[in-house]
ZAMARGU-4260 file (C-alpha; in steps of 0.2 Angstrom, whole numbers, plus 5000, padded with zeros to 4 digits):
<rodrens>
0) 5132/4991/4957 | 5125/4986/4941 | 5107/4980/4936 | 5101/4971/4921 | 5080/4976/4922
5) 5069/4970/4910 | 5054/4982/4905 | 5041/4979/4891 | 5040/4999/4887 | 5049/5015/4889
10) 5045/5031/4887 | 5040/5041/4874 | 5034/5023/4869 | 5021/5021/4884 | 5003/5013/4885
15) 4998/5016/4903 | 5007/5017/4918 | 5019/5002/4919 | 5032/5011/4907 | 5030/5029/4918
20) 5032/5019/4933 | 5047/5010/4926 | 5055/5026/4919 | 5050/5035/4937 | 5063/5022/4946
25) 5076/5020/4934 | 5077/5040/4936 | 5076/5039/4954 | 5090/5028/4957 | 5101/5038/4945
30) 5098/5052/4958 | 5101/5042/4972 | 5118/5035/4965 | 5130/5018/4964 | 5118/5012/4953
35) 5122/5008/4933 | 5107/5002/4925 | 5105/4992/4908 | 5085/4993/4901 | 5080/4980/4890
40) 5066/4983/4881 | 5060/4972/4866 | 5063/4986/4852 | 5071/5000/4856 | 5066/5014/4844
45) 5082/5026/4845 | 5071/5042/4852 | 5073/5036/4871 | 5078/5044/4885 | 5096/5037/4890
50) 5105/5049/4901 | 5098/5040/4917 | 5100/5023/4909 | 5105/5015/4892 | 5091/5006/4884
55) 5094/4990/4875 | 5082/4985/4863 | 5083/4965/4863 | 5078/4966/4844 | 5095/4972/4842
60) 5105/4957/4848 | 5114/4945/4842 | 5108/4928/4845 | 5115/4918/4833 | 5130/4909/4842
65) 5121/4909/4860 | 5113/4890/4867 | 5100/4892/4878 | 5093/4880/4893 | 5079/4881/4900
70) 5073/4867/4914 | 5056/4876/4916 | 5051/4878/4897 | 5061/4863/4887 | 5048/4848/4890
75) 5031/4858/4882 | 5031/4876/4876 | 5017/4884/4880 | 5010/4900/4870 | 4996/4910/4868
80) 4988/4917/4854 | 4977/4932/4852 | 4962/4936/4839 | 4962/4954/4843 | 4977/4965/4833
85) 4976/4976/4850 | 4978/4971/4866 | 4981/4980/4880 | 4997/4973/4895 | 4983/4973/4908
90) 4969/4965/4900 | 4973/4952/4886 | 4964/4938/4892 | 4946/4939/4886 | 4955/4938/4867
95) 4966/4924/4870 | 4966/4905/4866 | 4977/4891/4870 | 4989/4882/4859 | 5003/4869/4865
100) 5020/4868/4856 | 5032/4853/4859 | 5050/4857/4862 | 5059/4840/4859 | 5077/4846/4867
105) 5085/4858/4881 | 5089/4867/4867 | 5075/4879/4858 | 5081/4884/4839 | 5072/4900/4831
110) 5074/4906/4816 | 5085/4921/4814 | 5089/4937/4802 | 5104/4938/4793 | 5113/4949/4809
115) 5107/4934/4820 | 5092/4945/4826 | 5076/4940/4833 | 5061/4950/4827 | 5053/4962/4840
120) 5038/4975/4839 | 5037/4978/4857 | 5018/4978/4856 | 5003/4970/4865 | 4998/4963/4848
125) 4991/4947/4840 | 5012/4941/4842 | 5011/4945/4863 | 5014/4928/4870 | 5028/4924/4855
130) 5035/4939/4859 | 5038/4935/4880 | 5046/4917/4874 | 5058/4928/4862 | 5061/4941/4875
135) 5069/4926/4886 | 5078/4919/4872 | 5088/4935/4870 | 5090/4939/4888 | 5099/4924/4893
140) 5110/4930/4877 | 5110/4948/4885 | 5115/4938/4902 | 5129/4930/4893 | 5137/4945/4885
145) 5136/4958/4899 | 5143/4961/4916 | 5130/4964/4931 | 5127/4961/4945 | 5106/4959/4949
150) 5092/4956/4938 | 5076/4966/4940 | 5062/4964/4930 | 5045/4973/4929 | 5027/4965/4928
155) 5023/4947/4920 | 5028/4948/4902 | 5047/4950/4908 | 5046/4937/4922 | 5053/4923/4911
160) 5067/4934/4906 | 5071/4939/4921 | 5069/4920/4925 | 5082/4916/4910 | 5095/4928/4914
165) 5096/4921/4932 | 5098/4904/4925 | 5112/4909/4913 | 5122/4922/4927 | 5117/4914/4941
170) 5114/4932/4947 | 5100/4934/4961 | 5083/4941/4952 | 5070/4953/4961 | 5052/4955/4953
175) 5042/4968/4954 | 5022/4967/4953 | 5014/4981/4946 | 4997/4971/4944 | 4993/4953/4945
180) 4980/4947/4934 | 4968/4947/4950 | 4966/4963/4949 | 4965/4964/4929 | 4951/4952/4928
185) 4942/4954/4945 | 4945/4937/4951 | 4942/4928/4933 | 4959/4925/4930 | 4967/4913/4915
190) 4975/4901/4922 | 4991/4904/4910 | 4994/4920/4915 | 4994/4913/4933 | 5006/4901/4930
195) 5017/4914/4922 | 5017/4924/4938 | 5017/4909/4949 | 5034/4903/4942 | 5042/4918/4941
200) 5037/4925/4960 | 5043/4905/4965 | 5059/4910/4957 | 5063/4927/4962 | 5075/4930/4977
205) 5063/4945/4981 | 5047/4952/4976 | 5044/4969/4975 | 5026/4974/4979 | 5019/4992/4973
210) 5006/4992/4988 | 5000/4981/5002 | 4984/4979/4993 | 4995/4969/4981 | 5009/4962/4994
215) 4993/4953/5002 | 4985/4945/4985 | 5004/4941/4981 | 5004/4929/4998 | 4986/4923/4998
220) 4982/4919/4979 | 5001/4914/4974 | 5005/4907/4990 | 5022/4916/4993 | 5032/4916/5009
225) 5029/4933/5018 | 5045/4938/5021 | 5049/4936/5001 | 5039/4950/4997 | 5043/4969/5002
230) 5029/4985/4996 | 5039/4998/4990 | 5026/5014/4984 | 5027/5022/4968 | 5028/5039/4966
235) 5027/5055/4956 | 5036/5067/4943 | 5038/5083/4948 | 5026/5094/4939 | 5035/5102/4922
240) 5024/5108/4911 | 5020/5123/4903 | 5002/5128/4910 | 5004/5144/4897 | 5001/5133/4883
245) 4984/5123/4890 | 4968/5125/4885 | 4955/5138/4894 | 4940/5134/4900 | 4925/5140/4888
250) 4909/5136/4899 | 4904/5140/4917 | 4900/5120/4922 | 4908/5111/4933 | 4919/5096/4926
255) 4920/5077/4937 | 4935/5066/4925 | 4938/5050/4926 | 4957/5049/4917 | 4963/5030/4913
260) 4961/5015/4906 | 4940/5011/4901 | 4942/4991/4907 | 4936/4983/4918 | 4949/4984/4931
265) 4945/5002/4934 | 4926/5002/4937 | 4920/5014/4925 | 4901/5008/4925 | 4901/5015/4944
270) 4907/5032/4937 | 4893/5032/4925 | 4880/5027/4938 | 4887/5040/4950 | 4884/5053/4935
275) 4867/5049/4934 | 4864/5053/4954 | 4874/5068/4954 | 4864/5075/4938 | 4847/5073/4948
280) 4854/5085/4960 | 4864/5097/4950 | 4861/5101/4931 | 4876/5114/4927 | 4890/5098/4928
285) 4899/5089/4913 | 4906/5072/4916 | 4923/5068/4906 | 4929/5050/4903 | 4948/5052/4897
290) 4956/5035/4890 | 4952/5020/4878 | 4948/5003/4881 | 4937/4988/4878 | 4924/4994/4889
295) 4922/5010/4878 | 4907/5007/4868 | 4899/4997/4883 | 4900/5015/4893 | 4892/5025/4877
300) 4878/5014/4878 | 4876/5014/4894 | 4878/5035/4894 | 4866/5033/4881 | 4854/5024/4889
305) 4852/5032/4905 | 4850/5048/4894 | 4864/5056/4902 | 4874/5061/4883 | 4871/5080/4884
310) 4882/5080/4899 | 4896/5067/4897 | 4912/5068/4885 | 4922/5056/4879 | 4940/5062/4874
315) 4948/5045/4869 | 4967/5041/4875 | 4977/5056/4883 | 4996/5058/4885 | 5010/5070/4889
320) 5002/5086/4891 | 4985/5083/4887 | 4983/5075/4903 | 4986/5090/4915 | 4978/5100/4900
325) 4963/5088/4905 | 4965/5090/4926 | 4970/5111/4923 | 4951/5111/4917 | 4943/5097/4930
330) 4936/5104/4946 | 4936/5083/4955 | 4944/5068/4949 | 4937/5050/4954 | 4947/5034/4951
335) 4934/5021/4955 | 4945/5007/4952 | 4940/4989/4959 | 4956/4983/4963 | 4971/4996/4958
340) 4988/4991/4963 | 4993/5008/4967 | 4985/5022/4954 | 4997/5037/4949 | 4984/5048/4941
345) 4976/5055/4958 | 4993/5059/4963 | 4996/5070/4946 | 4978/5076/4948 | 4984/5083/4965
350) 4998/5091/4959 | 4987/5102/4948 | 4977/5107/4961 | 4964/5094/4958 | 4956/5086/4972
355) 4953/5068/4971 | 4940/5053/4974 | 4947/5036/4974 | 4940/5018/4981 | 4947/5011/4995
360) 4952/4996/4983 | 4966/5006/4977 | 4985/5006/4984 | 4986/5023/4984 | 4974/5025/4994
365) 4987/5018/5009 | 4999/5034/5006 | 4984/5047/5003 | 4977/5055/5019 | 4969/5069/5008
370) 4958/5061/4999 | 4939/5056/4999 | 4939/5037/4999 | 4924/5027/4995 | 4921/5011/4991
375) 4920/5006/4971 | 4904/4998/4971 | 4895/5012/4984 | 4888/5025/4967 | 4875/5034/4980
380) 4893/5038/4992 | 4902/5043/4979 | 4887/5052/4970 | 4889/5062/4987 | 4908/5065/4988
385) 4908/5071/4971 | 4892/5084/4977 | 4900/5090/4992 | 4916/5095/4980 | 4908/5103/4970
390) 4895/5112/4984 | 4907/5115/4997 | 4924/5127/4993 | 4933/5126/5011 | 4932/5106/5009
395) 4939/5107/4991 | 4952/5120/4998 | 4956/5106/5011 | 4961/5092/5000 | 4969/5102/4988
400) 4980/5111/4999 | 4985/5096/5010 | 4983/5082/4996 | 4997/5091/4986 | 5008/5094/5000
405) 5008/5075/5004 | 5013/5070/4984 | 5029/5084/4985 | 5034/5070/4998 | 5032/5055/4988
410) 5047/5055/4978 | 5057/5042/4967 | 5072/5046/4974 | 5063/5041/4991 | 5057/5023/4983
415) 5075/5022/4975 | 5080/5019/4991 | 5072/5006/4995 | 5073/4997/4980 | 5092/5001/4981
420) 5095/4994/4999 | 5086/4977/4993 | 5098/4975/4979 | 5112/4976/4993 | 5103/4963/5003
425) 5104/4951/4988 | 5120/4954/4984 | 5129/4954/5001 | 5122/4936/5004
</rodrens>
């Protein structure tokens, strides 16, 4: 079987937890066998890991003598444009403003290099929405050129590639949600982006859903057919790193992190506000908040201003290493998310021994028994979960025992499977 998948990073080229995710499955199906997988990102930058997949990067492509049709896009084009240079794939919206461009024809002509390539950076820069329109240009090419036998394509910027493949081959097309842009902007969601995912859940054969959680906005905010949309869970790596290597522990306080993105989506005021509760009671405890983001200096001020400074950190954007370096010196992690598809960081946290907090608003939260699980908005609850960590060894021995024999079951080869038996549903049809 052979699957074209669409992706928008890969690592070592990752931004958050879309491109781990991505890589997670590709590997998992690998293991699982019978599976020959193209991954097209939009520039490829040679260092990739390609012995569980090859890894196309559409800047690469030849375009020159490929005609494209699109129904859905030809009578109005429509783009976005961004004033920030940075902006993140989960939330772009507060930067961007709409602009219209007419395309007269069935037929959309760009300008090319002298290869017949289209230019790709493959970031979530001020170029973002030009770059999705290129993305599906080239993938009806890639459609054209190479032999397969499903499309697969991962979150909303690859949706209308995916969608253009499928109208080139013919060849069904399964989506898979990591997020939808409910759950990026809490509820304030840009009507563009909407549309984007609306058309492309309306043309997928079936929808992969990372959690309940999001298999339920899927059918109630985008009105999608129930039976359309199957929740496959994400997984976990297996823990290879070399703990010999991390950094020791120079002070006798406690340490409550707070590891991911600082946006809205991830409720880091309500961490702040539980710090300042906790502090009242004990004083020896240091708050870390690991990760960037446009809510960053809005938490130093508020930090600031509720005189807390002395015992919160701020370590900026981790990766590789320095993430389980972070959790080998964390005595609680708390994802207070508001509304988290899934969430993979508590389950790495549990893997190095780390026991973990999380809001109920989270889809991990549905294969976690393990786990103290509090409501996002509830600061005097998890003010008191993180206290009773902290006070109380048997309990922390509890989750940290259990916890971590329950993420040595969630494994990609496990939500291979899955994934694997509906491609043989789509292709046996």
């Amino acid at each position: 079987m052979k699957v074209l998948m669409f992706g928008w990073e890969f690592p070592p080229h990752i931004s958050g937890g879309l491109g781990t995710a991505s890589y997670g499955l590709t590997k998992g199906l690998y293991a699982v066998g019978g599976v020959d997988i193209l991954f097209v990102v939009p520039k490829a930058h040679g260092d990739e890991d390609q012995s569980k997949a090859r890894v196309l990067g559409a800047s690469d492509i030849n375009v020159r003598q490929h005609f494209y049709h699109f129904e859905e896009l030809r009578s109005q084009m429509k783009y976005l444009q961004v004033h920030s240079e940075i902006v993140p794939y989960t939330d772009p919206d507060e930067f961007w403003k709409m602009k219209k461009k007419e395309v007269g024809s069935e037929r959309w002509y760009v300008q090319t290099d002298e290869k017949g390539r289209l230019p790709f950076t493959g970031r979530y820069g001020s170029g973002l929405m030009d770059e999705i329109a290129r993305y599906a240009l080239v993938a009806s090419a890639i459609a054209d050129e190479y032999d397969f036998d499903i499309i697969h394509a991962h979150d909303w910027l690859t949706y209308p590639a995916g969608m253009a493949a499928k109208q080139a081959s013919g060849k069904p097309l399964v989506i898979h949600v990591h997020a939808t842009d409910f759950d990026r902007s809490r509820g304030n969601v840009n009507p563009q982006v909407y549309d984007i995912e609306k058309k492309g859940m309306d043309a997928a054969d079936r929808i992969i859903a990372v959690s309940n959680l999001t298999r339920n906005t899927i059918i109630e905010k985008y009105h999608i057919p129930p039976e359309k949309v199957i929740t496959v869970y994400n997984a976990v790596e297996p823990l290879q790193v070399d703990k010999r290597n991390f950094q020791k522990r120079s002070i006798p306080d406690k340490i409550v992190t707070f590891l991911g993105r600082i946006t809205m989506q991830k409720g880091p005021e309500y961490f702040v506000e539980a710090a300042v509760r906790v502090l009242q009671k004990l004083g020896r405890v240091r708050f870390v908040m690991a990760g960037s983001g446009d809510m960053m200096q809005k938490m130093v001020s508020l930090v600031a201003s509720e005189r807390i400074a002395d015992h919160f950190h701020f370590t900026g954007f981790l990766k590789g290493e320095d993430v389980y370096n972070m959790l080998s010196l964390s005595d609680v992690y708390v994802m207070p998310s508001v509304s988290e598809p899934f969430g993979i960081s508590p389950l790495e946290a549990l893997q190095s021994d780390v026991p973990v907090i999380i809001s109920h608003q989270s889809g991990v939260a549905e294969v976690l028994t393990h786990a103290l699980k509090v409501n996002y908005w509830d600061v005097d609850a998890m003010a008191d979960a993180i206290y009773g960590v902290l006070n109380y060894p048997a309990l922390t021995e509890m989750f940290k025992k259990y916890g971590k024999e329950e993420v040595n079951q969630l494994k990609w080869e496990n939500s291979a499977r899955n994934v694997k038996e509906i491609y043989e549903s789509l292709i046996q049809v």
